[in-house]
C-alpha angles and dihedrals in degrees: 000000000000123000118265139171124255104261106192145211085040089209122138098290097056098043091055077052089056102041089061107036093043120002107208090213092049116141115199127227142253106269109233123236094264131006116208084202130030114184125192114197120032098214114113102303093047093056100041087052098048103048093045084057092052099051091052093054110257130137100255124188109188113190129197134193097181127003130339110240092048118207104329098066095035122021104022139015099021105051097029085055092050090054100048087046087057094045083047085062095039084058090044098066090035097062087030084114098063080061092053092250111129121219089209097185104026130239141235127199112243110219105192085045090060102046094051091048076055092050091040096060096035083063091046090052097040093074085076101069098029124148088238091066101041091051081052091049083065094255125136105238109203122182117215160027114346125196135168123241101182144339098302105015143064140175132238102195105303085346123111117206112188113200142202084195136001133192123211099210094147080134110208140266145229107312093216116207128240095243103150108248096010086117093050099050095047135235149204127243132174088274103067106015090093099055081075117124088175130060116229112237097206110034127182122199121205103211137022102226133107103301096034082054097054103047090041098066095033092053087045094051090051090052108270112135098224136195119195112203119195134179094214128075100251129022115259099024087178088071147078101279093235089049081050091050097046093058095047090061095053095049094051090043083057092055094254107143116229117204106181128200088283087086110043119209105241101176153329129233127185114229107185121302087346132082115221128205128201117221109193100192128174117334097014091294111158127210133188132230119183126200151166097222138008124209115205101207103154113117136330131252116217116237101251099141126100102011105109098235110148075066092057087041093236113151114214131148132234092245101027103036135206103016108226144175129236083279095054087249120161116222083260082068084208088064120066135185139215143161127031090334091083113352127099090213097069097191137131090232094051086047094049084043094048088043093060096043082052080053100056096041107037085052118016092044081238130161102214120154137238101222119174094190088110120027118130127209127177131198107222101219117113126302082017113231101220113183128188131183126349115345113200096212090072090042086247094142100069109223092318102137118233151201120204125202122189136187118189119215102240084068094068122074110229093052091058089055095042084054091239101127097142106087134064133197111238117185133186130217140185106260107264088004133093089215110128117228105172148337151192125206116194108192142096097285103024092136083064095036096054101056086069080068100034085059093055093043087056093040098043094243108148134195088290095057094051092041087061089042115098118231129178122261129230088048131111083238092073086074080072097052101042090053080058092053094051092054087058096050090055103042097033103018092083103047085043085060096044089051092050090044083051089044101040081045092047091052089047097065 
């Protein structure tokens, strides 16, 4: 039987979920003489990949240990999404008076309530990528462990598949700290956080990155009293400092505690029905945190293991993963790799992306490129912090020298109306140029608001472009465009001047 995560409650919900992703009375096929594809992992990359290959008429096997749809679907960006839409409610209601609209009668957030509506949707998506429409896509469906056994081959179980071609996309999983006693204790992860019915009263978060931040204030809109430890010394240590900053206020102004690296987490002990965590601050001073859970959220591990491939003669590395070229080339140069398997930027987007770049050159001979200039990734707290392309700030840039233009949000007018003052745009451009080299948008919809820049960064539009481009007002999307517009105040402002001074002084005379 493959391996699966525990899905619980196993209602009906759940069970549709399971009925599509991996069928429990699923009978794999016979495997066909030669595969012009062979896919192992069936997350994002793995999909994209497979079903790109099958349109375009190749013999595609697509094998699965757990369940198809990876991460993404069921232990990450769909349910967690759910949840944060339904705290964002719960907020909503909370801060209606400040919009002169009265709660006469209260509210409370129902937790189970809000779980099941999650189940509920992550069973409605999961049609999408369920095993039933990939096998009539003309694609071999095998459920399963796969695992090379040479250059060209691997094995399902008893099954051979023999391959022209082959993708690694088994994606990664929690990386768990070696905290003494943290085992023992027990602990939450993506993937099983969201098998709760009953909300914790008291939740820890180990980490303060993307996904500790998210659950954190979602957990803490829906009532949790929540505590976020992190070993750095600011949340969200991937992102633009003031965007950092921003969101930390408004965590502590929700009532989410924020321990920082100045007080180290030295174990954990279960007393009971609570957790404890040992805080050892300045001088050796310890200090105690109880709790009822404790979610781990602080890094991922690619799925290496297993997979046979020093007999594929694949390289990867325990913490990196699959090593690959700029064509997502393996060093066995017929075996590829994409997704969290082997990629820094552990995204759905960038595995779709990569995905796509595998496609063109495992069956089309092509030379296409995996570029990361303009990949855009967004943390879904709110406001959501959403970041494309160099940022000065991390040294990213590398010597390229850089102008910054910034436009904060209480400065647009929809925002102010909204009552979403807190954000800003900040854009970065190459000094004496409009090129665009990188950006962070802090507000309620950056995710959406950033792929405006993400498309110019791609298409080699530049400040100029988007200044002359003309965007609705009143939209939050106008913060983009008057950023625009000061760039060109700055740079062409001052020569238009000189040449109407020369023109109005011409006509004087």
């Amino acid at each position: 039987m493959a391996e699966l995560p525990l899905i619980l409650p196993f209602d009906e919900y759940n069970s549709e979920l399971v009925a599509n992703v991996h069928p429990l009375d699923w009978k794999n096929p016979e495997p066909a003489p030669m595969y012009n594809l062979v896919i192992i992992g069936a997350g994002t990359a793995g999909l994209v990949a497979a079903e790109i290959a099958a349109l375009a008429g190749a013999k595609v096997a697509l094998i699965e240990k757990r369940l198809i749809g990876g991460d993404c679907l069921n232990l990450g960006c769909v349910p967690s999404k759910t949840i944060i839409s339904s705290s964002r409610v719960s907020e909503e209601v909370r801060e209606a008076g400040g919009h002169g609209v009265k709660v006469i009668c209260g509210y409370e957030a129902d937790f189970p309530a809000v779980m099941e509506r999650m189940r509920r949707l992550r069973a409605r998506i999961s049609r999408k990528d369920s095993a039933s429409r990939f096998r009539e896509m003309g694609i071999d469906i095998f459920l399963g462990a796969g695992v090379f056994t040479g250059p060209h081959s691997a094995l399902v179980g008893e099954l051979e598949l023999k391959f022209k071609k082959a993708l690694i996309s088994t994606g990664a999983r929690p990386f768990i700290p070696p905290v003494p006693g943290l085992s023992e204790a027990g602990y939450l992860t993506n993937e099983n956080v969201f098998n709760l019915t009953s909300r914790p009263a008291r939740l820890g978060v180990l980490g303060g990155g993307a996904i500790g931040c998210e659950m954190a204030q979602a957990f803490g809109r829906l009532g949790s009293r929540v505590t976020i430890l992190q070993r750095g010394k600011r949340l969200m240590e991937k992102e633009d400092s003031e965007a950092s900053a921003i969101v930390s206020a408004v965590f502590r102004r929700e009532g989410i505690g924020i321990v920082l690296g100045d007080r180290k987490v030295t174990k954990i002990e279960r007393r009971g029905a609570e957790k404890i965590i040992f805080l050892e601050g300045e001088g050796g001073r310890i200090e105690e945190i109880s709790v009822d859970e404790l979610l781990v959220s602080v890094g991922r591990t690619p799925n290496v293991e297993g997979l046979g491939l020093e007999a594929a003669g694949v390289e990867f590395d325990a913490r990196a993963g699959v090593k690959v070229d700029k064509y997502l080339r393996s060093a066995n140069r017929d075996i590829f790799a994409a997704g969290d398997v082997c990629m820094k930027l552990k995204f759905t987007h960038t595995a779709e992306y990569a995905a796509r770049v595998v496609a063109a050159n495992a069956l089309f001979s092509g030379r296409k490129r995996f570029s990361t200039s303009a990949i855009p990734w967004c943390t879904f707290t709110d406001p959501e912090v959403a970041h494309v392309g160099l940022c000065p700030e991390d040294g990213s840039v590398d010597g390229i020298e850089a102008d910054t233009f910034k436009k904060e949000l209480s400065e647009i007018d929809r925002t102010v109306l909204e009552g979403e003052e807190e954000g800003f745009v900040k854009i970065h451009v190459k000094k004496g140029t409009d090129r665009i080299i990188g950006a962070t948008i802090v507000a309620r919809n950056a995710g959406d608001m950033i792929a405006e820049i993400a498309l110019a960064m791609q298409n080699g539009i530049g400040l100029n472009g988007i200044s002359e481009t003309i965007h609705p007002y009143p939209t939050r999307a106008e913060a983009i465009k008057r950023v625009a517009d000061d760039y060109m105040s700055s740079s062409l402002m001052p020569d238009m001047r000189e040449r109407l001074a020369r023109k109005m002084k011409g006509h004087r005379r």
